[in-house]
C-alpha positions in Angstrom: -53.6 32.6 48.2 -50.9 34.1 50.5 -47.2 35.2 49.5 -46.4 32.2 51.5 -48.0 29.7 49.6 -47.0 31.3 46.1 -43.5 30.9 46.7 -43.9 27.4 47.8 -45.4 26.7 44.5 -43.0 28.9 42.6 -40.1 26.9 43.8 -42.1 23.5 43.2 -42.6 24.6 38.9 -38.7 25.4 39.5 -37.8 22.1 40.9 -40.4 20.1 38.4 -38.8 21.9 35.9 -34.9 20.9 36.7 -36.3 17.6 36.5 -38.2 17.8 33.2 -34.8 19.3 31.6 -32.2 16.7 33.4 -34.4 13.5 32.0 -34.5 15.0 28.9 -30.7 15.8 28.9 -30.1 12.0 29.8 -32.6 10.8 27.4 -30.7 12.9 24.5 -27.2 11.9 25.8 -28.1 7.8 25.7 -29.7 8.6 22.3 -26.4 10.3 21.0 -24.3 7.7 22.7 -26.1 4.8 21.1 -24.4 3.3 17.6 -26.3 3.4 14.3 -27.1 0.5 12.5 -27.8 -0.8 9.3 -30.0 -3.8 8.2 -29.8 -6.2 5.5 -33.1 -8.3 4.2 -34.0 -11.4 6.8 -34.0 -13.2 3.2 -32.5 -13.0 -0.4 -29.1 -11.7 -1.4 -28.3 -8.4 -3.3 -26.0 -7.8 -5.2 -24.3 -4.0 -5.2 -21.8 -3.4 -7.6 -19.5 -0.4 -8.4 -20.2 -0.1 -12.1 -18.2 -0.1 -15.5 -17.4 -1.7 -18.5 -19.9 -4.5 -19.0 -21.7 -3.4 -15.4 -18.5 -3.4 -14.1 -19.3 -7.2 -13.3 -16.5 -10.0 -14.1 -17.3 -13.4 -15.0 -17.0 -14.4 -11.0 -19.3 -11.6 -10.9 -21.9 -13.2 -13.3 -21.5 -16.4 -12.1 -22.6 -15.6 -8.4 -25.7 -13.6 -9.8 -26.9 -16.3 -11.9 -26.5 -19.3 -9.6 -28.2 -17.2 -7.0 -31.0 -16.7 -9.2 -31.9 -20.4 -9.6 -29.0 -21.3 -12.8 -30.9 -22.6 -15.5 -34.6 -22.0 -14.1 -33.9 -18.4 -12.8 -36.7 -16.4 -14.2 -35.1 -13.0 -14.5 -36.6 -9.2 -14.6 -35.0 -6.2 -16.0 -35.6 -2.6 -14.7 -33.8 -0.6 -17.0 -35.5 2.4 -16.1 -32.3 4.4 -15.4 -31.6 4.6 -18.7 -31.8 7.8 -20.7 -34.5 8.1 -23.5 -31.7 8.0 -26.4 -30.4 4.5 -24.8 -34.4 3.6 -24.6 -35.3 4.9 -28.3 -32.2 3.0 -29.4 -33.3 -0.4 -28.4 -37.1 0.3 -27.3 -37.4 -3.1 -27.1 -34.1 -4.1 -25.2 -32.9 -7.3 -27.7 -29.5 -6.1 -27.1 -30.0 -6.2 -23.1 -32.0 -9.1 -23.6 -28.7 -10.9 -26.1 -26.5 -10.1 -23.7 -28.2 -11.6 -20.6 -29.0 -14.8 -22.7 -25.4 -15.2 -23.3 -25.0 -15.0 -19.5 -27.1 -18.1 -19.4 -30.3 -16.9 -18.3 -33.9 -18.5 -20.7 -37.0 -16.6 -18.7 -36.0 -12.6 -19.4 -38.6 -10.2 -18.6 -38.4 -6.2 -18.9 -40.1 -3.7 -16.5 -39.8 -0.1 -17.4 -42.5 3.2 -17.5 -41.9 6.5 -16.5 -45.4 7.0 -15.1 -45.9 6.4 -11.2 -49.3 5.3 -11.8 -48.3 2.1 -14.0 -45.4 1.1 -11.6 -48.5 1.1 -8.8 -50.6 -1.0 -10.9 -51.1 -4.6 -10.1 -51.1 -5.4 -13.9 -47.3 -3.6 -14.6 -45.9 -6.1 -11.6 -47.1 -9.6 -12.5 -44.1 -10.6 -14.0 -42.3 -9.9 -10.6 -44.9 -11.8 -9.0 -43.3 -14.9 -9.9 -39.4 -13.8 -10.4 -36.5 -15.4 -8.8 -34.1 -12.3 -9.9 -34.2 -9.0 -10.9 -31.8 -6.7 -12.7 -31.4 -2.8 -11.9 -29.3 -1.1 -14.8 -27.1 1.5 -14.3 -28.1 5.1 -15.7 -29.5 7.8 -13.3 -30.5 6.3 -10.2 -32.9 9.4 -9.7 -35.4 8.3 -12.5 -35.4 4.5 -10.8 -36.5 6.9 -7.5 -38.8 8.8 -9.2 -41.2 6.2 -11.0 -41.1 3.4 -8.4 -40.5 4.5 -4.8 -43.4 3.5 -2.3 -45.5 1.5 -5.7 -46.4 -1.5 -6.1 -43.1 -2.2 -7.9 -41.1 -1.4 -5.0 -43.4 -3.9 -2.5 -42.9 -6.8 -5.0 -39.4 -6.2 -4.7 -39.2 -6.7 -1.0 -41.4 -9.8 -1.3 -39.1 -11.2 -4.0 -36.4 -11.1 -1.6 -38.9 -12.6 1.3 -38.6 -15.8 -0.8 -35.2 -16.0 -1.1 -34.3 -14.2 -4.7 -31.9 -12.4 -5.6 -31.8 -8.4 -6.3 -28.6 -7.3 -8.3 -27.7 -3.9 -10.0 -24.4 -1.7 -10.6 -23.9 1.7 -10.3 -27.3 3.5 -10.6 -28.7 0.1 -9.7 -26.1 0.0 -6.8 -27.1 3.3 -5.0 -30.6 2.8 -5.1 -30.7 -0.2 -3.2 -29.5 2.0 -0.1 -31.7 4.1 1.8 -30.2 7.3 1.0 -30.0 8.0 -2.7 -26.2 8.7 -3.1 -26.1 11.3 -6.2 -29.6 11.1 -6.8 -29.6 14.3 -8.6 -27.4 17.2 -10.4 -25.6 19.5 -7.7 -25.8 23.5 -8.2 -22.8 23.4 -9.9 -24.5 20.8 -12.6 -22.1 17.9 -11.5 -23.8 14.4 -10.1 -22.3 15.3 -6.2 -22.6 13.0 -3.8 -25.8 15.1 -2.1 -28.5 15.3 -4.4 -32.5 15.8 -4.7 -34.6 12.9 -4.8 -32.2 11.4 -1.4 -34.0 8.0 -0.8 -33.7 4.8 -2.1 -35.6 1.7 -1.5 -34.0 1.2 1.6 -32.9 -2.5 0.9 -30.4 -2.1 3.3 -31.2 0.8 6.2 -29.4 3.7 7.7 -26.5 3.1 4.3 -25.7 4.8 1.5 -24.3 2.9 -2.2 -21.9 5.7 -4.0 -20.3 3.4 -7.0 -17.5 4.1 -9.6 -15.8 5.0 -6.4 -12.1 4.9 -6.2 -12.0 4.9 -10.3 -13.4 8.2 -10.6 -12.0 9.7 -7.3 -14.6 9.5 -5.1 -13.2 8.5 -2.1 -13.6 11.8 -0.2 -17.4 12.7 -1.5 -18.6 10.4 1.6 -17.5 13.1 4.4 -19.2 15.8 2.5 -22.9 13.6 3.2 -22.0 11.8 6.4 -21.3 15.9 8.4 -25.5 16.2 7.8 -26.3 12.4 7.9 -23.4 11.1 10.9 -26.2 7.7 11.4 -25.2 6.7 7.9 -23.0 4.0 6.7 -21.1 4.9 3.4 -19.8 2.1 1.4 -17.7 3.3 -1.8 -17.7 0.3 -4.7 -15.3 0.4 -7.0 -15.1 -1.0 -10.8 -15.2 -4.3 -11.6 -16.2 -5.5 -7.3 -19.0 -5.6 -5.9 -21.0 -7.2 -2.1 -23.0 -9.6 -1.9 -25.3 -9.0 1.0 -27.3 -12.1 2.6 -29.2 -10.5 6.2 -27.0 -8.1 7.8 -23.1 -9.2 6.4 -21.7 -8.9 2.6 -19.0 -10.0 1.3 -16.8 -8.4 -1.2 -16.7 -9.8 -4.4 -14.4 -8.6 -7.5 -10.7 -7.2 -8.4 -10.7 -4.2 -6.6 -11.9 -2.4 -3.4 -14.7 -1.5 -1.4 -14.4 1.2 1.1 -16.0 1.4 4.5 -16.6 5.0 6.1 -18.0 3.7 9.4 -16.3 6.4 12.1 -13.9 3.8 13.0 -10.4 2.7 11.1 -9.4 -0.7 10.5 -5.6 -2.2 10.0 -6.2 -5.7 8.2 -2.5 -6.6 9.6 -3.0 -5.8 13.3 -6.6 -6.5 13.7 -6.8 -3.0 15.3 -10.1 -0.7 14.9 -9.5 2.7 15.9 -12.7 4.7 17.0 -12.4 8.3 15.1 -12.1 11.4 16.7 -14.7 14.0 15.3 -14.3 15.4 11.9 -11.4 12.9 11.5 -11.6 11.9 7.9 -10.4 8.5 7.4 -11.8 5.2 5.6 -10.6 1.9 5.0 -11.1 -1.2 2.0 -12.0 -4.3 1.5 -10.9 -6.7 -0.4 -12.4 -10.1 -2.9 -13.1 -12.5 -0.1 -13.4 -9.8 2.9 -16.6 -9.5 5.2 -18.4 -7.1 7.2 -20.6 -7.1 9.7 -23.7 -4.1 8.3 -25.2 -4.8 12.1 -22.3 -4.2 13.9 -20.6 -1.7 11.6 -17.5 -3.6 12.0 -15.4 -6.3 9.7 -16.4 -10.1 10.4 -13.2 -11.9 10.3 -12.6 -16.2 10.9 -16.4 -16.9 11.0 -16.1 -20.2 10.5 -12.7 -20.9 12.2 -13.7 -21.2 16.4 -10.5 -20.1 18.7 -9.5 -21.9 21.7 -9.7 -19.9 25.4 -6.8 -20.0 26.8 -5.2 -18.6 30.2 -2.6 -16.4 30.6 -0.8 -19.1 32.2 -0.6 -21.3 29.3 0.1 -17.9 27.2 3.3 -17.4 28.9 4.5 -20.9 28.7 5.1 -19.3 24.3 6.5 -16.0 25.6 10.1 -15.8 24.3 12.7 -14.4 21.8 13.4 -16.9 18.4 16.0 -16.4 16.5 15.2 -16.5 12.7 17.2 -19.1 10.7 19.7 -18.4 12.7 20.1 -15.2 11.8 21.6 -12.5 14.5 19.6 -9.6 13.0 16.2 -11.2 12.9 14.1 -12.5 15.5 10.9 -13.4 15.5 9.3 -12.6 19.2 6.8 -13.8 21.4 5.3 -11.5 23.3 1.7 -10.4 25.5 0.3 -7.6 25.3 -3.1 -6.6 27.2 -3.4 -10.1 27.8 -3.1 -10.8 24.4 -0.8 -13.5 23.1 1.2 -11.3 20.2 3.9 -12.0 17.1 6.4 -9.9 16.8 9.4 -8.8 14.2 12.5 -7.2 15.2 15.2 -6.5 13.0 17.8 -4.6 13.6 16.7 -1.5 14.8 13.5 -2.0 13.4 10.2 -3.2 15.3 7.5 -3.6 14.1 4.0 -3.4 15.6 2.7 -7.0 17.8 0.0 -8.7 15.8 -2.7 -10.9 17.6 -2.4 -14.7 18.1 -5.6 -17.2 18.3 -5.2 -20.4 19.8 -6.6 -23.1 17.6 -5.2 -26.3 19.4 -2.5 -26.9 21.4 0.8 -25.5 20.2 -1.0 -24.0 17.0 -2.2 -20.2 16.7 -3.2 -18.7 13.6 -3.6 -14.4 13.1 -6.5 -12.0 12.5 -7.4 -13.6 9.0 -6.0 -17.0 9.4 -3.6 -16.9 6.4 -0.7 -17.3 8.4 -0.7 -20.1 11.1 2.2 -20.9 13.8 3.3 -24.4 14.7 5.0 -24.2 17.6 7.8 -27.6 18.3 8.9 -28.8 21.8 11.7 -30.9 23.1 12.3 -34.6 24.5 11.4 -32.8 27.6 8.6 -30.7 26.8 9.8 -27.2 26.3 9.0 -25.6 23.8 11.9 -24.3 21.3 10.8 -22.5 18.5 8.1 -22.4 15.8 6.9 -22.5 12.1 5.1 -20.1 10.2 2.8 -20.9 7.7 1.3 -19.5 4.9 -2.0 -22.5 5.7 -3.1 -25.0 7.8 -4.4 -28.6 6.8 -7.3 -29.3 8.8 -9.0 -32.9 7.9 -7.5 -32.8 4.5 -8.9 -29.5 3.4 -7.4 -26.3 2.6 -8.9 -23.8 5.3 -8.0 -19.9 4.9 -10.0 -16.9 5.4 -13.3 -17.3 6.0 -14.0 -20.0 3.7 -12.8 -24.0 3.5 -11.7 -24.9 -0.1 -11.3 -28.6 -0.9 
């Protein structure tokens, strides 16, 4: 083989090479640029809660759980494997568990607990959840939960309790082990429960999310940042006390008196409807409140489901355009505005301004904002022209009460 020839093939590997390393570099870059996401069940509903006193569930709480688990006929499993082995010797037979789940309503109460993998993989330990309708995950350590029945038998009959429609419900412990990483699944180095701990996966009920409860109660509200810098594809969701989501397929719905926060790389204003995209290491959440949904899919809050907007141009927008005068007041006006061809309300008083918030056109002349509590009736002249407007705190719509997400009769 000549010199000739030997170059030609040198510069060929280089060129081949290039190549190689410039579809790898693209194939890397459209892998970092694509968005996580997280996946609720195709059926059945859980039920993650934040812990507490009494599970941390109220009676709204307990009523969702048991009508979702079939009312009168649910037939109910316990797992109250979390529990320590004081709690266990105390009541090795759970009557006080079992009392207080009576009083809740439920007839058909079955327990579930071992310590031993090999009895959570046998087909005789899961008959009862062969025929359940709802199961129960106590709160405790979520770590033992993890340890006896990740990837047994137990854990498949699980998944095929909520292929036919159940209902799987648990609070703290039971909370973070329905994610798919085990949020405090183990004592840190320094002996506390951190947010990082050894076993780190759950059953994975929910993919690519972690369950941290007790959250804003017991100041947890920062711990998420410490996991999501070595797990950024994550979606951390922080219940606190006494609330908890109900998940059906891939949206929940907040549920309880207090908050849930979202750490999703994004920040959301409930009054403007704005979400701001993070810059990196930017450590900021946001919370939900009883009634709120979000979107697990989409990693983004699912506001007016069920209330449909009306397209409308920007022609018709600026027929609304203008500045109204609040009861005639000369300090308060209530504007009109359009912003990014966005129909907007405005406040200005005095010398204060405050930020534009979205209008949606529901019918001619009536708009409603972001979470449809507020709703604007605008009024017109003899003539035609439009001369102010009312704002609401609701709208009537074929005699029922229609607010946020939901129509009330």
């Amino acid at each position: 083989m000549n010199t000739r020839t030997l170059k030609i093939l040198k510069n060929l590997s280089i060129f081949l090479l290039l190549i190689s390393l410039n579809s790898c570099q693209k194939s890397e870059n459209k892998s970092n640029g694509t968005k996580s996401q997280s996946i609720g069940p195709k059926n059945g509903t859980l039920l993650i809660g934040g812990g507490g006193k009494n599970d941390g569930m109220t009676n709204e709480m307990w009523k969702v759980f048991f009508d979702l688990a079939g009312g009168n006929s649910a037939k109910l499993v316990i797992i109250p494997t979390a529990f320590d082995e004081n709690s266990i010797n105390y009541d090795p037979e759970f009557k006080i568990l079992e009392r207080k789940f009576k009083s809740l309503g439920f007839n058909e109460i079955y327990f579930m607990h071992t310590r031993d993998t090999l009895i959570a993989d046998s087909e005789e330990f899961v008959k009862p959840l062969k025929t359940a309708t709802a199961v129960w995950l106590t709160g405790g350590r979520q770590w033992r939960t993890a340890d006896t029945y990740l990837n047994t038998k137990t854990h498949k009959e699980l998944i095929n309790l909520l292929n036919r429609n159940g209902i799987i419900g648990g609070a703290s412990a039971g909370a973070s082990i329905q994610g798919s990483y085990l949020a405090r699944g183990g004592r840190g180095l320094n002996g506390s429960y951190s947010i990082i701990g050894n076993p780190e996966v759950g059953f994975g009920l929910v993919t690519n999310t972690a369950f941290d409860q007790h959250h804003l109660y017991r100041n947890r509200q920062y711990d998420m940042f410490e996991l999501l810098k070595i797990k950024p594809e994550l979606l951390g969701i922080g219940i606190d006390e006494d609330t908890a989501i109900i998940i059906q397929g891939n949206e929940f719905e907040v549920i309880g008196d207090k908050y849930v926060a979202i750490y999703d790389n994004t920040f959301w204003s409930p009054y403007f409807n704005e979400i701001d995209t993070l810059e990196t290491g930017k450590n900021k959440f946001y919370v939900l409140k009883n009634g709120d949904k979000y979107n697990l899919k989409e990693r983004r809050v699912q506001l007016n489901k069920f209330i449909k907007q009306k397209d409308i141009t920007l022609h018709e927008q600026k027929e609304y355009v203008g500045n109204y005068l609040f009861e005639k007041s000369k300090v308060f006006w209530n504007n009109i505005v359009i912003e990014n061809g966005t129909l907007k309300f405005q406040i200005v008083r005095r010398n204060i301004v405050r930020d534009p918030i979205p209008l949606y056109a529901y019918d001619k002349d009536l708009f409603f904002d972001t979470d449809a509590e507020l709703w604007f009736h605008f009024t017109r002249d003899s003539l035609g022209q439009i001369t102010g407007f009312e704002k609401r705190t609701h709208k009537f719509i074929n005699s029922l009460d229609q607010r946020f997400n939901k129509i009330v009769d």
